[in-house]
N, C-alpha and C positions, 0 to 999 in steps of 0.2 A: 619368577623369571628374572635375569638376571641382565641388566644390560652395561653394554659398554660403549661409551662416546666421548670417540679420540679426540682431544684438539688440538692445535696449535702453541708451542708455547707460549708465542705472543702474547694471546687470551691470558693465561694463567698469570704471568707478567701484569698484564693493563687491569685485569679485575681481583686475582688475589694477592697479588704481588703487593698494592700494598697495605692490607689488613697483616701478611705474616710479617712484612719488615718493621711493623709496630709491634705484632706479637709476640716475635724469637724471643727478645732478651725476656720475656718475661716468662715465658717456657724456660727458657736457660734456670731463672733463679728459683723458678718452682721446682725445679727438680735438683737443684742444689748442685750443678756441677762447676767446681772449681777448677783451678789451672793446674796445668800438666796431666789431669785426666783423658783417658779414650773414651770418644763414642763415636758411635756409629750409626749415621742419619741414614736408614733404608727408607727409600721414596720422599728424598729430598729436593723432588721440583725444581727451579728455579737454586734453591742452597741458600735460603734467608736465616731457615734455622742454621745450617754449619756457617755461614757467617758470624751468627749472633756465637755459637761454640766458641769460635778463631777469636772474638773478641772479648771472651774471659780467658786466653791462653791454654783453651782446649786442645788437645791433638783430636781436631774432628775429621772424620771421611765421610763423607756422601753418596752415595750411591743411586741409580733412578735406572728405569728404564724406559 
């Protein structure tokens, strides 16, 4: 069975918000993307990863719904 439970963003902010704002850059250099590349963060939350992107001079876009 499969379930879903909506929250608030705040939540996601106050509890994971900041385990990814320490994790992005290090997602960033495990996958080796350098500057001037595109990517494209689908189900980017809050945007800590396309932050950590924009900060090695990625063209990142984000996406969430």
């Amino acid at each position: 069975m499969l379930t879903f439970i909506a929250t608030d963003p705040k939540g996601d902010a106050q509890f994971g918000g900041r385990w990814s704002q320490r994790l992005a850059p290090l997602f960033v250099e495990f996958a080796g993307v350098t500057a001037h590349e595109r990517v494209l963060d689908v189900g980017c939350g809050t945007g800590n990863l396309t932050i950590a992107l924009g900060a090695v001079q990625a063209f990142a876009t984000g996406i969430d719904l």
